[in-house]
N, C-alpha and C positions, 0 to 999 in steps of 0.2 A: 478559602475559595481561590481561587484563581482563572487568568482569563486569557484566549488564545486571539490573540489581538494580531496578528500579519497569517497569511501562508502562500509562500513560492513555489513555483515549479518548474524543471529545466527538463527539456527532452533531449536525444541526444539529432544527429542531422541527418542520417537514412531513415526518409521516408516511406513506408512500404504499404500499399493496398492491402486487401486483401484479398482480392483477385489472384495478384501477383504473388501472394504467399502461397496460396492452391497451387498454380502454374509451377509454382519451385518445387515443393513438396512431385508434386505430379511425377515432375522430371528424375529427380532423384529415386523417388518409393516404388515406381511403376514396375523394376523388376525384380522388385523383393515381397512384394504381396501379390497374392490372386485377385483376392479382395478389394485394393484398393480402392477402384472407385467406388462401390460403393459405402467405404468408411468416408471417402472424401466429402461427404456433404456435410461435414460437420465446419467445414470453409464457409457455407451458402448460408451460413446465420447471419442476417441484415442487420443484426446488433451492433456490427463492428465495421468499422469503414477501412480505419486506417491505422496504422502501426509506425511507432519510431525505434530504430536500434542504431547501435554507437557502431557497428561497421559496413561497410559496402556489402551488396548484394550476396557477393562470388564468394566472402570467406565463410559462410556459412553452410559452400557447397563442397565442404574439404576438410579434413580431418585434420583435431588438434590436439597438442598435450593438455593435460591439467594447468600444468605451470605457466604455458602461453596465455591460455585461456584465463589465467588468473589475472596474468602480468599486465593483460589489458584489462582487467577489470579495478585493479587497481589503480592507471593511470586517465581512464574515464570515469571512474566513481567519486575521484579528490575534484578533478574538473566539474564535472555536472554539480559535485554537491557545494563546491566554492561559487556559483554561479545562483543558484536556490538560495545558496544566503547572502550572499549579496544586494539579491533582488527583496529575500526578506523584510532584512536588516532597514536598507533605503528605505522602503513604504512608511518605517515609521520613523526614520531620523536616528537610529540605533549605528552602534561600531561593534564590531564584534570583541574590544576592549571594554564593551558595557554587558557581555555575558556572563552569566555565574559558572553556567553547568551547560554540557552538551551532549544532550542524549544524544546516540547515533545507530542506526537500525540499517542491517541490512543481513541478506541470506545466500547470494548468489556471489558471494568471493569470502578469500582469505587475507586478512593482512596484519602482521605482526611490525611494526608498530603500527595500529589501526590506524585508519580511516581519517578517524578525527583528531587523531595526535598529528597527523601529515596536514590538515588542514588547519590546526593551532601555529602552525610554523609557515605554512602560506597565505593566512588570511590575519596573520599579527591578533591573538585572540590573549588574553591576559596570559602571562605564564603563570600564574596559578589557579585556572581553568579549571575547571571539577568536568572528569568525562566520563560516559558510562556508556561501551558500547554495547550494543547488544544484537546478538547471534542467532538465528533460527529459529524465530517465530514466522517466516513468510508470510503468507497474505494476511496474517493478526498482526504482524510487526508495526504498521502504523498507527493501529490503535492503542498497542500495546505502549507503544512507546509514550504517545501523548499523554498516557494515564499514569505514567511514570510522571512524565512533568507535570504533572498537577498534583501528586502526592509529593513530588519537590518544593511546589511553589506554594500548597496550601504551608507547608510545617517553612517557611522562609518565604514568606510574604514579598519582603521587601526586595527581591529579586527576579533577573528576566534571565529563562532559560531557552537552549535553542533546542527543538528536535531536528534532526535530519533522518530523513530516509531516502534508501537510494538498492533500485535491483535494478540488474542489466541480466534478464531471465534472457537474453538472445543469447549471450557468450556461454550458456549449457545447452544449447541444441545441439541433439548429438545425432552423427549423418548415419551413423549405422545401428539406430536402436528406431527399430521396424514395429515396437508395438502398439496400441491405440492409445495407452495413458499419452506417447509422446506427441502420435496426430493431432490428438486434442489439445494438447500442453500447447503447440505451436499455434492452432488452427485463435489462442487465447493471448498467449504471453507478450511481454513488450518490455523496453527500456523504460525507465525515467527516475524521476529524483524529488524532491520535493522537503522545505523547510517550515517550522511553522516555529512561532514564536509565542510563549507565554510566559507572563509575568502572574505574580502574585497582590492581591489585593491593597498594599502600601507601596506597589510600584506606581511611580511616578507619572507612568504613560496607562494605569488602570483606567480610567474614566475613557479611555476610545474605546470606538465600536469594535464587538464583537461579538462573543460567546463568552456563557460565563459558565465554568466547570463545575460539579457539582457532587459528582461522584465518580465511581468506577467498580467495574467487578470485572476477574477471570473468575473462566469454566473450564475446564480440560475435561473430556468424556473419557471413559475409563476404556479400556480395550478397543481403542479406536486408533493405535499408531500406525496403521498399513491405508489410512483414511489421503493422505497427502505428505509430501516430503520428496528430499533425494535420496538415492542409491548413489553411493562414493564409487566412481570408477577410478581408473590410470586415466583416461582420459575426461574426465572431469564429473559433472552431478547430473547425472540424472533422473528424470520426473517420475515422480509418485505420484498418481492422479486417478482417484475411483469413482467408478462410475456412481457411486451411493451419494453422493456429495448433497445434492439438492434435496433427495430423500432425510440427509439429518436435517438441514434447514428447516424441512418442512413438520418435520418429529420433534426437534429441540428447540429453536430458535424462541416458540413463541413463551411456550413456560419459562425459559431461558431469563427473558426480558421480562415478563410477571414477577419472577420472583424479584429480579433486579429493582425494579420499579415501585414493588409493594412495599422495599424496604426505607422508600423514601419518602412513605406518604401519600403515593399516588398511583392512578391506575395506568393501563393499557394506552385506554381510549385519552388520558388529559396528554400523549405523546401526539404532538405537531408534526415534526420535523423528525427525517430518517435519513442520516449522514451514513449510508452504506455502502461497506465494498463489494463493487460489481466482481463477482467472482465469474461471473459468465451471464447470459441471458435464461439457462435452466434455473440461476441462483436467485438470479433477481425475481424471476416470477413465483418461486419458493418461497422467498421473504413476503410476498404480495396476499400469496393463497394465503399463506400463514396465520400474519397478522390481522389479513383481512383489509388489506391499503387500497384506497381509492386511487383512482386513476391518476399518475402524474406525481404521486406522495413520494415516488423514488426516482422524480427526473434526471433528478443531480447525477445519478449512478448510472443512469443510462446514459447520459449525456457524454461524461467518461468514457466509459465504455465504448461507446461507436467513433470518437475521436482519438482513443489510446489506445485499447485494448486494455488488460488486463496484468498491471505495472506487477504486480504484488503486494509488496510492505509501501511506497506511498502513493496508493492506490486510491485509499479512502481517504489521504490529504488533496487529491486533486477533485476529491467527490467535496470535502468540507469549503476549499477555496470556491468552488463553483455555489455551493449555499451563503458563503460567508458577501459575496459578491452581486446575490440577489437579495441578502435577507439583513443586507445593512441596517440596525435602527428601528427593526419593527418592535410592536411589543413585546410585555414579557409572555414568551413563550416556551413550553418544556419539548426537548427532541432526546434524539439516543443517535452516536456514533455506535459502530457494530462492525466486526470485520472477525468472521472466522480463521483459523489458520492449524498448520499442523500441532496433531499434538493426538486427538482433534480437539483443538478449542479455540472459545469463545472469548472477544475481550467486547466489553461494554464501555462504555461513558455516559452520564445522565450532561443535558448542558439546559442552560437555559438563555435564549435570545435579549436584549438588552437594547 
C-alpha cells in the first residue's frame, strides 16, 4: 500500500480573465473567420473565471519558433516545479535529500537533460536519485503518474517518492491556426504545476493524514488516436481537440470504472469520493450523467476549474489537494481518482480516506 501524504501547487503570475481571453481571441481571429462570433460563445462558459500563464499578455499576440517557445518552457517549468516541491516537501518536514524516486510528468515541452535531472542539481536532491520521466500522456499525465508512485512505493514500502507535474499549455498557442479544436483549446487551457508526495506503508511519516492507495488501472481505447493530442509544427504543437470528447465519457467511463472497481471487491455505489480531471464543464457533466453523481459529488473539479482552467497533466493534483484539504481525517472511505488523456485513455486509482 502506499499513501499520498502532501500535494502543492505553483501557478505561474499572468493573470488572465476570461473575459479578456474572448477580447484577445476577438481581436486577432476576427479576420480570419466569418464565423467567428458565433464559434465565440464557447468563451461565455461560467465554468471558468480565471486563467494563469508564465507570459505577459502581448506575446501571445505574435508569432514564435518551436525552439523559443521551448526555451521558455524549459526555463519556467524547472522554476514552477522547484517552487511545488518546495512547498511540498515543507508541509511535512521532508528535504529533497530524503527522496527515493522522482516521477516527472509533463507534455507541453522538450528537454534533453529533462526537467528533473535540472531540478536534482538545483534543488540538492540525493545524486543517486531514481527519475523517471515521463512524456505524453496530457491530461491522464497526473493520474498516470501518481499510479506509477504507488506501484513504486507499494514493491519498496520503506521509501518517499516525489511526483511532479508541470504543462505550460499557453506557450503552444498558435496565432495562425484558425480552426475550432484551437478556439476551444484556448477558450480551456492554462499553466501550472503541481507536486505530490508518497511514501510507502513502513515510511516513517505513514501514519499522517491522507489518502491511502489501493489500486490502479490504464485503459487505452482502440482506434481512438485522432480523439486528443498535438500536431508537431516548425512552429511548435498544436491542439488536437474533438468534439466526441464528452460523448466517450459518457459511453466509457462508467463500465470503465465497474470493471475497475469489481475487481476489488466492491461496487459503483460503495465509491464516495471522485478526485476528477475537469477536462471542461461538457466533461464534467458527462462524468455526472454517467455515473449518475449527486449534486456537489464533483465540487472539487469544478472548483479547479472556474479558478484555473484546464492545467492538463496536474490538473487532477490541484482537484486531489482541494479534497485532500476538505476531507482531512474523515472515515474510512472508498473514492476513484480518474483523468482521461490522449491515447484515448483512461487512468484510474482506487484510494481510500483515513
Amino acid at each position: 500500500m502506499s499513501r499520498v501524504i502532501s500535494v502543492a501547487t505553483e501557478e505561474p503570475g499572468t493573470r488572465v480573465t476570461q473575459d479578456e481571453v474572448k477580447e484577445f481571441i476577438r481581436v486577432i481571429f476576427s479576420s480570419r473567420r466569418n464565423d467567428l462570433e458565433r464559434l465565440m460563445g464557447v468563451f461565455d462558459n461560467p465554468s471558468i473565471s480565471v486563467r494563469h500563464f508564465t507570459e505577459e499578455r502581448e506575446w501571445y499576440g505574435k508569432q514564435h519558433s518551436f525552439a523559443e517557445r521551448n526555451e521558455l518552457y524549459i526555463r519556467s517549468a524547472v522554476r514552477m516545479s522547484a517552487a511545488s516541491v518546495v512547498k511540498c516537501l515543507d508541509a511535512v518536514g521532508l528535504s529533497p535529500e530524503d527522496i527515493s524516486h522522482v516521477f516527472f510528468v509533463s507534455s507541453t515541452g522538450l528537454s534533453t537533460p529533462s526537467i528533473d535531472a535540472r531540478l536534482t542539481n538545483l534543488m540538492k536532491f540525493s545524486p543517486h536519485v531514481k527519475r523517471t520521466p515521463i512524456w505524453g500522456l496530457g491530461c491522464a499525465g497526473g493520474a498516470a503518474g501518481l499510479s506509477r508512485t504507488f506501484e513504486y512505493t507499494t514493491a519498496r514500502p520503506g521509501e518517499a517518492v516525489l511526483l511532479i507535474s508541470i504543462e505550460l499549455c499557453g506557450l503552444t498557442f498558435q496565432t495562425d491556426d484558425f480552426s475550432k479544436s484551437n478556439l476551444v483549446g484556448t477558450s480551456l487551457f492554462s499553466d501550472g504545476s503541481a507536486a505530490a508526495l508518497v511514501v510507502g506503508d513502513e515510511h516513517p511519516l505513514a501514519s499522517r493524514k491522507g489518502i491511502l492507495l489501493l489500486d490502479s488501472m490504464s485503459t487505452i481505447y482502440p482506434d481512438s488516436l485522432d480523439v486528443m493530442g498535438w500536431e508537431v509544427k516548425d512552429s511548435g504543437l498544436k491542439v488536437i481537440f474533438s468534439k466526441d470528447i464528452p460523448t466517450i465519457v459518457r459511453d466509457c467511463v462508467k463500465p470503465n470504472i465497474e470493471e475497475f472497481v469489481s475487481r476489488n471487491g466492491i461496487s459503483l455505489e460503495d465509491i464516495t469520493h471522485f478526485v476528477t480531471h475537469p477536462g471542461g464543464l461538457k466533461v464534467i457533466n458527462a462524468y455526472e450523467e454517467a455515473l449518475g453523481l449527486p449534486e456537489g459529488a464533483m465540487r472539487h473539479s469544478r472548483k479547479v476549474l472556474y479558478e484555473h482552467g484546464n492545467m492538463s497533466s496536474p490538473t487532477v493534483l490541484y482537484v486531489l489537494k482541494e479534497f485532500l484539504e476538505e476531507n482531512a481525517g474523515v472515515p474510512a472511505e472508498f473514492g476513484i481518482i480518474s483523468a482521461l488523456g490522449p491515447g484515448f485513455s483512461s487512468e484510474l486509482l482506487l484510494f481510500e480516506t483515513y
